[in-house]
LUMKOLDO-90495 format. One record per residue (C-alpha): residue in three letters; x, y, z. Coordinates in Angstrom, 2 decimals, decimal comma, always signed. Example, Ala and Ser with C-alpha at 12.3 -4.5 7.8 and 13.67 -1.06 7.14 Angstrom:
<nodes>
ALA_+12,30_-4,50_+7,80
SER_+13,67_-1,06_+7,14
</nodes>
This chain:
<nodes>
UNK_+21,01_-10,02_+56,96
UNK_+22,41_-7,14_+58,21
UNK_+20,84_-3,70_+58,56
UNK_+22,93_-2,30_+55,79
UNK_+22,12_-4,97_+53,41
UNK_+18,15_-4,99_+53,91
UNK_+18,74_-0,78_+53,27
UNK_+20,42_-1,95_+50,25
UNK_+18,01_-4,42_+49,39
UNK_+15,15_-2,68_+50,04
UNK_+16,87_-0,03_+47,62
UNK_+17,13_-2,21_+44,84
UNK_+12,95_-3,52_+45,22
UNK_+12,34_+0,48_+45,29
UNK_+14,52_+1,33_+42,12
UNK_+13,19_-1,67_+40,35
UNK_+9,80_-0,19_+41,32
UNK_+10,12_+2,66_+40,09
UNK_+11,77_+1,75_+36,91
UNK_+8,89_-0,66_+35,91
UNK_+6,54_+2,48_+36,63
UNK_+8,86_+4,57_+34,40
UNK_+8,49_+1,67_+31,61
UNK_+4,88_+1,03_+31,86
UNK_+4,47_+5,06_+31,20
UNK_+6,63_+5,21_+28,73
UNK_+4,68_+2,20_+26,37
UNK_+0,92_+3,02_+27,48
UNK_-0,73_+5,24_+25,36
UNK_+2,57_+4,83_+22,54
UNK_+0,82_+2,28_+20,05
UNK_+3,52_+2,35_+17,95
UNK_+6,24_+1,16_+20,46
UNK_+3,48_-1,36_+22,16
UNK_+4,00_-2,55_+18,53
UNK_+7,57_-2,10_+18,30
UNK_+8,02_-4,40_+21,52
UNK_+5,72_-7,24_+20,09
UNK_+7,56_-7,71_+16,92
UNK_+10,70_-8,19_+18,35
UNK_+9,45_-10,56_+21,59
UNK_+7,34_-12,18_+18,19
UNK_+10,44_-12,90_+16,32
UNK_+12,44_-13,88_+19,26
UNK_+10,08_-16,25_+20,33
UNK_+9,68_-17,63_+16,65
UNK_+12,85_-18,65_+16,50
UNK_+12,81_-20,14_+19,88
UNK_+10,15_-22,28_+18,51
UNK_+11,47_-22,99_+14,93
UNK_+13,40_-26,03_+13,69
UNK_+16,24_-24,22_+14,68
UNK_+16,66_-24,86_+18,06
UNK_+15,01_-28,08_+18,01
UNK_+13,69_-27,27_+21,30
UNK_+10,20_-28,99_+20,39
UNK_+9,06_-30,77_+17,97
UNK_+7,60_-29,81_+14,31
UNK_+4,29_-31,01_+15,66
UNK_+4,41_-29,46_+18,93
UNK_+5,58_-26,09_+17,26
UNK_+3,22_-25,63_+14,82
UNK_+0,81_-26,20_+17,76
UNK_+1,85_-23,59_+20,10
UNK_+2,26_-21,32_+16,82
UNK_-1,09_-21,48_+16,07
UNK_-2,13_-20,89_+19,21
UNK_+0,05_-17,52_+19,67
UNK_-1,23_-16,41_+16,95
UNK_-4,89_-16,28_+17,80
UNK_-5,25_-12,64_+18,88
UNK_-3,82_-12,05_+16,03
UNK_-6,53_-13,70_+14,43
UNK_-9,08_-12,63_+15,90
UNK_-7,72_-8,83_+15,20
UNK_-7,76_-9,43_+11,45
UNK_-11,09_-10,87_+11,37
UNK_-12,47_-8,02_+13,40
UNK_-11,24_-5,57_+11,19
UNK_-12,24_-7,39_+8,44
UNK_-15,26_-7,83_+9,61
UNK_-16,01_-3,91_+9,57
UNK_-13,52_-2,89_+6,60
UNK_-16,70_-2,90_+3,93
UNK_-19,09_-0,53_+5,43
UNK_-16,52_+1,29_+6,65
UNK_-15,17_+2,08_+3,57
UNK_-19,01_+1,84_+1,96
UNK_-19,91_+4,67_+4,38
UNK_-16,40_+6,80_+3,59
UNK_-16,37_+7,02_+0,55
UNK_-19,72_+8,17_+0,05
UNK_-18,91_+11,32_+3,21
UNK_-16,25_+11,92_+1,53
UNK_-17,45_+12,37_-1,71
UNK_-20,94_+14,16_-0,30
UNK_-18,82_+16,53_+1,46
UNK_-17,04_+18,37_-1,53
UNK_-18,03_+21,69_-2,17
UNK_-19,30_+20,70_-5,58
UNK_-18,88_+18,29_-8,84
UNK_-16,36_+20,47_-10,44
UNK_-14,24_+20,01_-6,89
UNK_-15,45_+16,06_-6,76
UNK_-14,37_+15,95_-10,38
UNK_-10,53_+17,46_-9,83
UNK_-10,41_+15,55_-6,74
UNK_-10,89_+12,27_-8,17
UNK_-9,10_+12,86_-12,20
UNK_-5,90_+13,88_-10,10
UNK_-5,87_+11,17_-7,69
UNK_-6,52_+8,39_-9,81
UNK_-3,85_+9,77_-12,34
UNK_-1,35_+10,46_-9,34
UNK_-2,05_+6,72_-8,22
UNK_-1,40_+5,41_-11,74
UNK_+1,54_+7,44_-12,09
UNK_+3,18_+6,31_-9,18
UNK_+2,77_+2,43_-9,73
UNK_+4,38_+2,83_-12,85
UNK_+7,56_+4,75_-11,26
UNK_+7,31_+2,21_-8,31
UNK_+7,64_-0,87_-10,51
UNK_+10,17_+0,74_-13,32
UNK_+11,94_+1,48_-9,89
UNK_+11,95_-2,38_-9,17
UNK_+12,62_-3,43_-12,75
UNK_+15,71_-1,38_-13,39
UNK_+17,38_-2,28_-9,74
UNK_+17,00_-6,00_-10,76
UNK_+18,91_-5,26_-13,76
UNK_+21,74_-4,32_-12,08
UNK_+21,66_-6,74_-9,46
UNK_+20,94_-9,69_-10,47
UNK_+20,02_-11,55_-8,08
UNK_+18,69_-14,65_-9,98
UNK_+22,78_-14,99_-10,53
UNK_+23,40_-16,15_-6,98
UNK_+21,36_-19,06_-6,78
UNK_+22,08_-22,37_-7,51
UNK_+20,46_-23,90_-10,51
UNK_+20,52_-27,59_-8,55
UNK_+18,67_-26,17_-5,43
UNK_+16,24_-24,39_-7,49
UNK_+15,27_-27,77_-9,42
UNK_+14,73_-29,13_-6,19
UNK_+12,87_-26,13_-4,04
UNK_+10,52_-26,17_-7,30
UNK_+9,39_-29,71_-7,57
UNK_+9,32_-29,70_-3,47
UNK_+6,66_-26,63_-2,41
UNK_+3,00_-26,77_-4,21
UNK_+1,37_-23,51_-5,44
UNK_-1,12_-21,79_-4,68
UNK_-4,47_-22,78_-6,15
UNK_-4,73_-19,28_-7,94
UNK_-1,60_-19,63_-9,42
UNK_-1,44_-23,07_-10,43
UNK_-4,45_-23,79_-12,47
UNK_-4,67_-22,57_-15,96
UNK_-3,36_-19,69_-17,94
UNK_-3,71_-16,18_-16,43
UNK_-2,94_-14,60_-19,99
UNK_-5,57_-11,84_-20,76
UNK_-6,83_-12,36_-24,00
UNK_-7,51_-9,21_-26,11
UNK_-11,35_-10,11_-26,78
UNK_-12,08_-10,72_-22,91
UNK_-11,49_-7,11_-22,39
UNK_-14,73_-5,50_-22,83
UNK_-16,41_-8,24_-20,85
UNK_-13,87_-7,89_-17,73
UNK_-14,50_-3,69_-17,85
UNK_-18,58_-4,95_-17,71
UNK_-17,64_-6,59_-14,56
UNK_-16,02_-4,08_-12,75
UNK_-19,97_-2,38_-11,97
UNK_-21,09_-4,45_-9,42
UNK_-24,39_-6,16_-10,75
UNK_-25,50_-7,16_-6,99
UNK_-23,81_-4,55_-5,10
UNK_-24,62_-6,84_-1,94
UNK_-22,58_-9,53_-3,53
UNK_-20,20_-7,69_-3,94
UNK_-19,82_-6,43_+0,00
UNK_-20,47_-10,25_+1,32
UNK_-17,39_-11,41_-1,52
UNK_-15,08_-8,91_-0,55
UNK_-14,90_-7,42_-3,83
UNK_-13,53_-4,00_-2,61
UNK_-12,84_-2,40_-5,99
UNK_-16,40_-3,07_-7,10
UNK_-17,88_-1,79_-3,06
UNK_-15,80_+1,31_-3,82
UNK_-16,90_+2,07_-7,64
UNK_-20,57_+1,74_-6,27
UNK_-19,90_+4,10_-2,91
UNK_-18,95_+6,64_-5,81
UNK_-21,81_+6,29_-7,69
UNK_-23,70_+6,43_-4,80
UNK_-21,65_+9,53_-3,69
UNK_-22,28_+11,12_-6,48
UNK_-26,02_+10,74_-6,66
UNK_-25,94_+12,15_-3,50
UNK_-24,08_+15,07_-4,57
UNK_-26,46_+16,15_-7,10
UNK_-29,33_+15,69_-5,28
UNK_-31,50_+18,84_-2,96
UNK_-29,47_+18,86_+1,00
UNK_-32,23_+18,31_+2,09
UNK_-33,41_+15,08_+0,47
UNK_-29,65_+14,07_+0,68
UNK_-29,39_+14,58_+4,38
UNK_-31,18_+12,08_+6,05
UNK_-28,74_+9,57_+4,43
UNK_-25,59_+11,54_+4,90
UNK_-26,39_+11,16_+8,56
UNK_-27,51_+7,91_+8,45
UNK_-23,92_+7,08_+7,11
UNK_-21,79_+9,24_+9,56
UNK_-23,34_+6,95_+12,70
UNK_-22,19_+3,33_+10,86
UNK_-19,33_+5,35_+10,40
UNK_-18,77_+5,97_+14,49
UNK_-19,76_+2,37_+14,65
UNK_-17,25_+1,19_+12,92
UNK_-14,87_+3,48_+14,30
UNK_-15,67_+2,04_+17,50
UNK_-14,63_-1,61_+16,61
UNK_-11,72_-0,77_+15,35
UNK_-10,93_+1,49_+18,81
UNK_-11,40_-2,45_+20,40
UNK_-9,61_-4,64_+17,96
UNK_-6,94_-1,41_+18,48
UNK_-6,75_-3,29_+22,01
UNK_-5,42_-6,28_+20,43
UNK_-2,80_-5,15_+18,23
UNK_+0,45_-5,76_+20,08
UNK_-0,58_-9,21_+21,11
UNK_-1,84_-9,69_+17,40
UNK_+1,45_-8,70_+16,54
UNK_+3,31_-10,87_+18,44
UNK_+1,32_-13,86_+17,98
UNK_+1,13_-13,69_+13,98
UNK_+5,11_-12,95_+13,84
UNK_+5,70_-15,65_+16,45
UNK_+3,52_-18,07_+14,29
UNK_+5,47_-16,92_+11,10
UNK_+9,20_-17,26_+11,92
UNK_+8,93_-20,39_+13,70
UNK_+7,18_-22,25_+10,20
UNK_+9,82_-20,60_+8,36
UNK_+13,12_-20,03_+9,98
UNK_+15,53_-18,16_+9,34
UNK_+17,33_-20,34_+6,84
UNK_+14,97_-19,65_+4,32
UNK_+15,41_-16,14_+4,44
UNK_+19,45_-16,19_+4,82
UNK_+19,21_-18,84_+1,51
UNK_+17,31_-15,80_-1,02
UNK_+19,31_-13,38_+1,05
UNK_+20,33_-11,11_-2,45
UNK_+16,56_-11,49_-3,67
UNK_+15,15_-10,13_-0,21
UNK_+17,58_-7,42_-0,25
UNK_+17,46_-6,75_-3,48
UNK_+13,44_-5,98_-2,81
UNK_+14,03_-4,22_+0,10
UNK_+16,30_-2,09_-1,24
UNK_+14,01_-1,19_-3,80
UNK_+11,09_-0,38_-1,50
UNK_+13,80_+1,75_+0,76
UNK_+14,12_+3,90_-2,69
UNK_+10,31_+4,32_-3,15
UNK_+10,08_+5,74_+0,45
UNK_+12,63_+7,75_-0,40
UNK_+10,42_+8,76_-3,42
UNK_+7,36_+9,61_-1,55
UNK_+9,27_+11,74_+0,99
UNK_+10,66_+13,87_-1,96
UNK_+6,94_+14,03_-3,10
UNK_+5,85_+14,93_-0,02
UNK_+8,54_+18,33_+0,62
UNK_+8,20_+19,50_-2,59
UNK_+4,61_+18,42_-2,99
UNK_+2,75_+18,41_-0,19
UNK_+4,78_+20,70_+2,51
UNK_+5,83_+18,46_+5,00
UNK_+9,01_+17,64_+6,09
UNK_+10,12_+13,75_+5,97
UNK_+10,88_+13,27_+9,66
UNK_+7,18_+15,25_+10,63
UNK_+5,53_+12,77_+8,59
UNK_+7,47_+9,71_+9,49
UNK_+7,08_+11,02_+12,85
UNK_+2,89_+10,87_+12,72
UNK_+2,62_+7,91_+10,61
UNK_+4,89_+5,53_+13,03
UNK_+1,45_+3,34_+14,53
UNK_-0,39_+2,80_+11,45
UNK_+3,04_+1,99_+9,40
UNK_+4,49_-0,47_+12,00
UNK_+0,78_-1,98_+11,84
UNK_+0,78_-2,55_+8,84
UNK_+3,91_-3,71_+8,57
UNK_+2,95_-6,52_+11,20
UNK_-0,52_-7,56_+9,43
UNK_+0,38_-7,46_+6,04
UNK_-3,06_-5,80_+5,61
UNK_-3,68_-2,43_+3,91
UNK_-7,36_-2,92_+4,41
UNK_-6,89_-3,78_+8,14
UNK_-4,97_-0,73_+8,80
UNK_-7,64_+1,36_+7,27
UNK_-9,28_+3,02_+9,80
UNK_-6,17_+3,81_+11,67
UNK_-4,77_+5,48_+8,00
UNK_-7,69_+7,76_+7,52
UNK_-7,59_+8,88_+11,23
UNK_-4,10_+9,57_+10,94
UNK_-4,46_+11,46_+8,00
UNK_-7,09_+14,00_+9,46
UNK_-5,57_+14,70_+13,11
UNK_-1,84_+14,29_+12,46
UNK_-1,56_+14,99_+8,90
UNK_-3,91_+17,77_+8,53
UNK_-5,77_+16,65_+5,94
UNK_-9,50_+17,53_+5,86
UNK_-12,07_+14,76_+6,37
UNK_-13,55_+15,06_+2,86
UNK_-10,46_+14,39_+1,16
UNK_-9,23_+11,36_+3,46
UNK_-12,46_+9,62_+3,43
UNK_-12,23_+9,52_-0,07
UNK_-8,50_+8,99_-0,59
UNK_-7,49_+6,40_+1,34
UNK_-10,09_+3,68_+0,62
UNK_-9,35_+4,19_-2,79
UNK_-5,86_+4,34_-2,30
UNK_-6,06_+1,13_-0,71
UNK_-7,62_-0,69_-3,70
UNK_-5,58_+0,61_-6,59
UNK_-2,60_+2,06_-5,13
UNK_-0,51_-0,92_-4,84
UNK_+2,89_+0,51_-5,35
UNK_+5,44_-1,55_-3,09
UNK_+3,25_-4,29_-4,64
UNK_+3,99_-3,39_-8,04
UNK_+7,68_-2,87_-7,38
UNK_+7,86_-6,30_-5,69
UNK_+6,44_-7,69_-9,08
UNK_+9,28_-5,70_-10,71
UNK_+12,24_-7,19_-9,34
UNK_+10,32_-10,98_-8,83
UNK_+9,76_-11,08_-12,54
UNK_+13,79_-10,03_-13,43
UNK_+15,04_-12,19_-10,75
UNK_+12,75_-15,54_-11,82
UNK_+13,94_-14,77_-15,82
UNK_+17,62_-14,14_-14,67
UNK_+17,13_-17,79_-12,53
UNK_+15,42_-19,63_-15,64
UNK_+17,57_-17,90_-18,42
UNK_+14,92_-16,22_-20,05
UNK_+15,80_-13,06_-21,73
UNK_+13,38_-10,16_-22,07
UNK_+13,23_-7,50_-24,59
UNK_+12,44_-4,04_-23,87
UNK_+9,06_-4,40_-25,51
UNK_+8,79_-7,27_-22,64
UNK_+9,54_-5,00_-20,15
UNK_+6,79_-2,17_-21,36
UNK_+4,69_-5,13_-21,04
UNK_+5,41_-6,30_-17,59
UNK_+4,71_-2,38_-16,22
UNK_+1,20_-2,33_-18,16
UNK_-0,25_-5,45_-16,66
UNK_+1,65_-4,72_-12,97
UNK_-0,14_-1,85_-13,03
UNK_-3,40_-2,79_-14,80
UNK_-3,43_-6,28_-12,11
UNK_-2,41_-4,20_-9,22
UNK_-5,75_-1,90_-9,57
UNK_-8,38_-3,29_-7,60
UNK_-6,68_-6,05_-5,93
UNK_-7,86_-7,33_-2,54
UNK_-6,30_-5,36_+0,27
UNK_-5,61_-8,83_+2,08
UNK_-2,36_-10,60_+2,55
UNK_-0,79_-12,78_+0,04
UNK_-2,61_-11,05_-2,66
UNK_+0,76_-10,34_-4,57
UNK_+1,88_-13,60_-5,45
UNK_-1,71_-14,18_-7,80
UNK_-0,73_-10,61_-9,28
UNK_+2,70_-11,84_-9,95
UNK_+1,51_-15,25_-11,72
UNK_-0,49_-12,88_-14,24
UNK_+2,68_-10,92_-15,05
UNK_+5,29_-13,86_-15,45
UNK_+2,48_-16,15_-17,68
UNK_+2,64_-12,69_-19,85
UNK_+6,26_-12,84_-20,60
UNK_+6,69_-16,43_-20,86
UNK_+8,42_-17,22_-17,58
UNK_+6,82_-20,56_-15,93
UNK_+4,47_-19,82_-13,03
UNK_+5,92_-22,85_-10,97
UNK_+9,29_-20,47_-10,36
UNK_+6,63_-18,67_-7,59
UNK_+7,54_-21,41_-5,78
UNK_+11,18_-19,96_-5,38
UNK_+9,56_-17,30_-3,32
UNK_+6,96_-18,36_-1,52
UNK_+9,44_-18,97_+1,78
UNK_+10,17_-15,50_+1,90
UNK_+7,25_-14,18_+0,41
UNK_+5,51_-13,50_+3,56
UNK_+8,91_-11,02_+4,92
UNK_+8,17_-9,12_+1,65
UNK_+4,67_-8,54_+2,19
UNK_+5,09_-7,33_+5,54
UNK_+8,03_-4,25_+3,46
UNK_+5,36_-3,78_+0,74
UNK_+2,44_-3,33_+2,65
UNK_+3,91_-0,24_+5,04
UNK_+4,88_+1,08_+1,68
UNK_+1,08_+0,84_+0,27
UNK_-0,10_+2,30_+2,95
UNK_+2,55_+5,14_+3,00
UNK_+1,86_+5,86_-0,12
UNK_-1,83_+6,38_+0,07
UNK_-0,93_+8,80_+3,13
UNK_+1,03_+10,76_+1,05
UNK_-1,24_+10,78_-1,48
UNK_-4,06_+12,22_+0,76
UNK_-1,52_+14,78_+2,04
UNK_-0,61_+16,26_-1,20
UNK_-4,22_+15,86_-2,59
UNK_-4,96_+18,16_+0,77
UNK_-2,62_+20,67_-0,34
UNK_-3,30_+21,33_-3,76
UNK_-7,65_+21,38_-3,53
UNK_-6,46_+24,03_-0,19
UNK_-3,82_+26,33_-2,68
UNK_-6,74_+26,01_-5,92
UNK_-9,18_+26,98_-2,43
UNK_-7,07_+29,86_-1,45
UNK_-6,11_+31,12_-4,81
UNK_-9,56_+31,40_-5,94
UNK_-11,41_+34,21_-2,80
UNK_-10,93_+37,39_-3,99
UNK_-8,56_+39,08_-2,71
UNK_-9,92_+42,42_-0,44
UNK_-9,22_+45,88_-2,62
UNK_-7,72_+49,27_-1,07
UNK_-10,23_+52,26_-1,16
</nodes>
């Protein structure tokens, strides 16, 4: 080798050097394109692994899938793990830190009606898109006899009737105090944890500082606890990432996407027009501009995106609400756990367009009253619902055994179901970000309006 070429050479080791240096700069400390980075090398090496290539075998795949996806697992159990007395200790902050119960009382009338509001927008959104569509009309009636007799359902959805009956009603509002509030944290029962914290909260509230403080501090230190797990499973999340997306594409391919293509897009669509929705809320409402927002939200939106987990995104939401959003630390801790166990919106629209699409597949016509119906439960079933992955498809068999359309059609949509739920669940949890943001505003004008102004001599 010449002199020239080992300058050349050595030029080339030096650039490439100094271009890894530039790259590893440019990702650390950017969760959001660590992220970024592992969803694509997830999906890439999904298909790799998938029945499409036929590189290994069905055996072999699912092997190597499972064990990709491991980190992954372990990052959703660790959050898990901490999600109840996180939100347990939250809540209770958040409500102990109002100014007083005529504040706590605005605060939470307005939010809950805001929340309720918005679901049924969301899923009138997803009910009116289907309409035009259609997309039940571009599937094949033969392949859907087939797909349906071929995948089994869930065992939530395929036992018996979900059909609320009228006389069940006051017994099912009994149950939503927890009895055994302990029960209730080891089951997971999040909307039950979170009407307790308030209670608790509340207590607090109207009790002497004094008496109330010993507690109050008690809380903030499981708080930092918690905080601190979720600063380590943090360390996992763009392995997590790619493991559980590797995992996912190679079980189901990209055929069974491409095959519901107008449904998925159809959904998708939909959920690009609630965004659109919440940043017009969010200008007018809460004074932000969309690409600020959009801009601070990127890590916890592309996380949650990739777990399919409002709850395990939590943490991250109600830290990103308080030191990029702005939002003050009573109103977050308050508004985002709730927020993430009755503001299901994306959810809710999903169930929209599912319902339309499965009648348009099965010929089922619906009236209008139908229709009034379907919102009502969507948003009535969406309201406490477990934070956790999957959830959507047990909402969904409630609202199609309402309007007569047979449960076993679910199994049209299970292949892609899990794409969906990735959409939906960035759109939950942007949703309960704006929420907190415009919540923020409006307690800070009330704030403002009502010092006294100074007077001139």
């Amino acid at each position: 080798m010449s002199n020239g070429d080992k300058t050349a050479f050595s030029l080339d080791i030096s650039s490439l050097g100094q271009l890894s240096d530039r790259l590893g700069m440019l990702v650390r400390g950017r969760l959001w394109l660590q992220v970024l980075i592992g969803m694509l090398l997830g999906i890439g090496t999904g298909i790799l692994l998938g029945p499409s290539t036929g590189w290994l075998e069905a055996r072999t795949s699912l092997l190597v899938g499972n064990w990709l996806a491991l980190p992954g697992q372990l990052f959703l159990t660790l959050i898990q793990m901490i999600v109840i007395p996180l939100v347990f200790a939250s809540v209770i902050r958040g409500l102990a830190a109002s100014e007083n119960l005529e504040q706590l009382r605005k605060v939470g009338l307005r939010v809950t009606l805001y929340f309720l509001v918005t679901t049924a927008i969301a899923i009138v959104i997803g009910l009116q898109l289907a309409l035009v569509i259609e997309p039940g009309n571009f599937i094949d009636r033969d392949m859907i006899q087939s797909t349906v007799g071929s995948v089994q359902l869930p065992a939530a959805v395929a036992g018996e009737s979900l059909r609320p009956d009228a006389a069940d009603i006051p017994g099912k509002l009994v149950t939503l105090l927890p009895r055994n509030p302990l029960t209730s944290m080891v089951e997971g029962q999040m909307l039950q944890v979170v009407l307790f914290a308030v209670i608790f909260g509340v207590a607090l509230v109207m009790m002497a500082p004094a008496q109330a403080r010993p507690l109050l501090d008690l809380l903030g230190s499981l708080q930092e606890v918690c905080m601190t797990v979720v600063r380590w499973a943090m360390l996992l999340a763009p392995l997590a990432v790619f493991g559980l997306l590797a995992q996912l594409t190679s079980k189901i391919g990209l055929d069974a996407l491409l095959g519901m293509a107008v449904y998925v897009g159809t959904v998708l669509l939909g959920l690009a027009l609630l965004l659109v929705f919440y940043m017009l809320l969010l200008w007018t409402l809460g004074n932000m501009r969309p690409g600020r927002f959009l801009g601070a939200a990127r890590d916890v939106l592309l996380l949650a995106f990739s777990t399919s987990s409002s709850a395990a995104v939590m943490p991250l939401s109600m830290k990103t609400a308080e030191e990029k959003l702005g939002v003050r630390s009573s109103v977050a801790q308050f508004v985002i756990p709730l927020g993430a166990t009755i503001n299901m919106n994306g959810t809710a629209l999903y169930q929209g367009v599912a319902t339309i699409f499965l009648a348009q597949v099965f010929g089922i016509e619906i009236s209008t009253a139908g229709l009034a119906l379907v919102v009502v439960t969507a948003v009535g079933a969406s309201v406490g619902s477990p934070a956790t992955p999957g959830v959507g498809i047990v909402i969904l068999a409630m609202v199609l055994d309402v309007v007569g359309i047979p449960p076993a059609g679910i199994a049209l949509i299970l292949g892609v179901d899990r794409i969906l739920d990735m959409a939906r669940t960035a759109i939950n949890v942007c949703g309960d970000l704006v929420a907190a943001r415009i919540m923020d505003r409006w307690l800070g004008q009330e704030a403002s309006t009502a010092v006294p102004q100074p007077t001139g001599p």
